[in-house]
C-alpha positions in Angstrom: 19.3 36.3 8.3 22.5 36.6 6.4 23.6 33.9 3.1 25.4 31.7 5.2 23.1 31.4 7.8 20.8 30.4 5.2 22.5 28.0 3.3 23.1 26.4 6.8 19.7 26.2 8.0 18.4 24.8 4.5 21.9 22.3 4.5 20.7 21.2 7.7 17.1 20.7 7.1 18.4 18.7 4.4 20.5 16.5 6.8 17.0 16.1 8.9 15.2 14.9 5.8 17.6 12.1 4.8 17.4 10.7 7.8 13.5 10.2 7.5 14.3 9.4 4.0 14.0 5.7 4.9 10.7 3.6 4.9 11.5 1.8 8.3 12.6 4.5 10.3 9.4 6.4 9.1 7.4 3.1 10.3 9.9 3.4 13.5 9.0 7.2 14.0 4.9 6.3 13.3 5.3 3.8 16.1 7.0 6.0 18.6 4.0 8.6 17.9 1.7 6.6 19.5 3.5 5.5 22.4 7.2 5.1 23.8 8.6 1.6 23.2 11.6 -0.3 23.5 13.6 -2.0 21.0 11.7 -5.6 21.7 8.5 -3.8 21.2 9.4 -2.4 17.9 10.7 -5.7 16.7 7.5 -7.3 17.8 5.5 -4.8 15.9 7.0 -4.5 12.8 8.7 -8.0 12.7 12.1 -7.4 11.6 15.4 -7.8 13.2 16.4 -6.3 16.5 20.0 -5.7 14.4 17.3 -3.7 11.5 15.7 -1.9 14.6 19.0 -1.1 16.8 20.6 0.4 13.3 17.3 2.6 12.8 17.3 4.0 15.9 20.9 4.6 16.1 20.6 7.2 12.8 17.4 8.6 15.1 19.2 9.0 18.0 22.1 10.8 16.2 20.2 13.1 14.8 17.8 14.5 18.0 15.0 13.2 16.7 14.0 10.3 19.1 15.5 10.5 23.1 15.9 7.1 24.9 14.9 7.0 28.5 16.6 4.3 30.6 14.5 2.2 33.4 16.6 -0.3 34.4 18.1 -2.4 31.7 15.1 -1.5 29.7 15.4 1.6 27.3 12.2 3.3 26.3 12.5 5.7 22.8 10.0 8.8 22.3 9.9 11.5 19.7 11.3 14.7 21.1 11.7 16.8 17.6 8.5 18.7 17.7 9.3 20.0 13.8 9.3 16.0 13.1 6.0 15.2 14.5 4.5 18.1 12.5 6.0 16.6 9.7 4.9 13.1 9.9 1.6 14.3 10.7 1.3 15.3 7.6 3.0 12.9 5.7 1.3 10.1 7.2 -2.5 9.7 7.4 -4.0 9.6 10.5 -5.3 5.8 10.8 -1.8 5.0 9.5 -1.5 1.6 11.5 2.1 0.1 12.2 3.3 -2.2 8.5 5.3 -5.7 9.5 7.9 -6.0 7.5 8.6 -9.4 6.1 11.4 -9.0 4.0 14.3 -8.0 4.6 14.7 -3.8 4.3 17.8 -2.7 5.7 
């Protein structure tokens, strides 16, 4: 692999690691693990805004790490990024159970 297909790769990686770089979207991400849920069921779970949720999942979205499936009105998010489930499994201990947020983290 030549220079600047390295300093790409790591540049991106980079990118990817901001993104998780965010206590709620790692709480989003620990939730999606388990099963796929929509933006109500998030909310419900974690108990913050659906604004806080939609804006999480937005920054997800963008960068291919979650995939929403549509049924209806209802839209369903999973965890596609394989590299991002290895990750989280080992950032994240195993009975790691879903926080509720009470304040306000944006």
């Amino acid at each position: 692999m030549d220079k600047n297909k390295k300093l790409n790769l790591l540049t991106e990686k980079a990118e990817l690691l901001k993104v998780l770089a965010h206590p709620v979207r790692l709480c989003i991400l620990n939730c999606l693990l388990t099963e796929t849920c929509n933006v109500t069921g998030l909310v419900t779970q974690m108990e913050i805004p659906q604004s806080t949720v939609s804006q999480h999942l937005s920054k997800l979205r963008s960068a291919g790490i979650i995939k929403g499936h549509r049924n209806g009105l209802e839209v369903k998010y999973q965890v596609i990024d394989k590299e991002i489930i290895e990750v989280l499994d080992i950032l994240l201990p195993k009975n790691f159970e879903t926080i509720h947020y009470h304040e306000n983290i944006n």
